[in-house]
Steps between C-alpha positions, in 0.01 A plus 500: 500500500237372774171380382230560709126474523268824512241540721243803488355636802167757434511653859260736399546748750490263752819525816384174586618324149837687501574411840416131382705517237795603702427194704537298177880626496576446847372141491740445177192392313599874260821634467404860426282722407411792275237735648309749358214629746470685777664333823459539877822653701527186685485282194776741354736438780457089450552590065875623619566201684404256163604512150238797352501734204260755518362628152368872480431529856727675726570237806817696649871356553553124503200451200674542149242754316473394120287753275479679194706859453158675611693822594638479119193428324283781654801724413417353118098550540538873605750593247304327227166676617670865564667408104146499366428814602254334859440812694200339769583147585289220665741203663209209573614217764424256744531632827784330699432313843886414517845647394464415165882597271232540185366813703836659404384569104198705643698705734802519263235624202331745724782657605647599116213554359420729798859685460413554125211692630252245382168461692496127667188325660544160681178312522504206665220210574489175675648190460278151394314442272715419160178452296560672164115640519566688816832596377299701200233685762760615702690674208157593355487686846851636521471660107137658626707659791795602335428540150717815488813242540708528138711192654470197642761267757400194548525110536471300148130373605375873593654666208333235260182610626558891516541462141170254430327753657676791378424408103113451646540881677611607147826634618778495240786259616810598489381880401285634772609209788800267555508189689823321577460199710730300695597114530541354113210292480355372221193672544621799366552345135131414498339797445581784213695742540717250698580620828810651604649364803789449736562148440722311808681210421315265690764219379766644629305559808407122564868421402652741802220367776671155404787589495536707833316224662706207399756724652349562833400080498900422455611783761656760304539840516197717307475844408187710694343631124481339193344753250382387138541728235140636320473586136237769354279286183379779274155474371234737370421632835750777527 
């Protein structure tokens, strides 16, 4: 087993910092790397050519892809919601600005629900700000907009919310809405009912980015997916 040491590059959107720290790897001063963000096609081309193990985002051949079983868990969320009786669902998300796998539970819920006749709305907003009070006004706004919704997809941090601001609406939760969210985090124990969610193992998911990469460093062969298996966590949501 090789020890190494862990650096942790924020490129924050920025080409510039992922092409610099490709250069880290060419100059030997790294021996890998594990990206997650979105990366030029010219910066993809020099990731094949250096130990690289892409995690959730969809690089093409030559990049390992490591990510939870997205396809599987929206499969979960849409028979869970359609179990409870959902008939007009609201899937809330970050709109993507690269081929992200996790799009794969929205597209993959959508697409049962919508074959069990259910009504599905995607509403998507922008990307930035993580700030738990902006967070809050933006579901304030999507409930105002869509408070016919009698279910809710989301991620852990947006489903926490729709139901703070459900119980202050009033609405009955699990009777008149359900909200299942998506990730596992702890966030979702905080608050009563506890959320339910579709927890990824985000162990398991460090321990296969490792894993594949030490691989790629010592010049064996790797498989193109590595998918990580996602659990439903029952709370009083559904």
């Amino acid at each position: 087993m090789h020890e190494y040491r862990t650096v942790i590059i924020n490129v924050g959107g920025s080409s510039k910092k992922i092409s610099d720290a490709i250069d880290l790897v060419d100059k030997h001063m790294l021996d890998g790397l594990i990206i997650n963000a979105d990366v030029d096609k010219s910066d993809i081309e020099r990731l094949r050519l250096i130990p690289a193990v892409s995690f959730e985002c969809e690089m093409g051949e030559g990049i390992p892809l490591v990510a939870s079983d997205h396809i599987k868990g929206g499969e979960l969320a849409a028979k869970l919601l359609f179990r409870c009786g959902c008939k007009n669902v609201a899937i809330l998300s970050i709109k993507a600005t690269a081929p992200v796998y996790a799009r794969r539970r929205i597209t993959e819920c959508q697409r049962l629900l919508k074959k069990k006749g259910v009504k599905v709305t995607i509403v998507e907003h922008e990307g930035g700000s993580e700030e738990f009070h902006v967070m809050e006004e933006k579901i304030n706004e999507y409930l105002n907009t869509h408070s016919e919704v009698d279910g809710i997809f989301t991620e852990d941090v947006e489903a926490y919310f729709c139901l703070v601001q459900a119980k202050k609406r009033g609405i009955s939760i699990p009777r008149d809405l359900k909200i299942v969210g998506y990730d596992g985090n702890e966030i979702t124990r905080l608050v009563s009912p506890q959320v339910t969610t579709i927890a990824q193992n985000t162990k398991k998911l460090a321990e296969t980015c490792v894993d594949v990469l030490n691989k790629r460093i010592s010049g064996l062969d790797t498989e193109d997916r590595y998918f990580v298996p996602v659990k439903i966590r029952m709370g009083g949501t559904t």
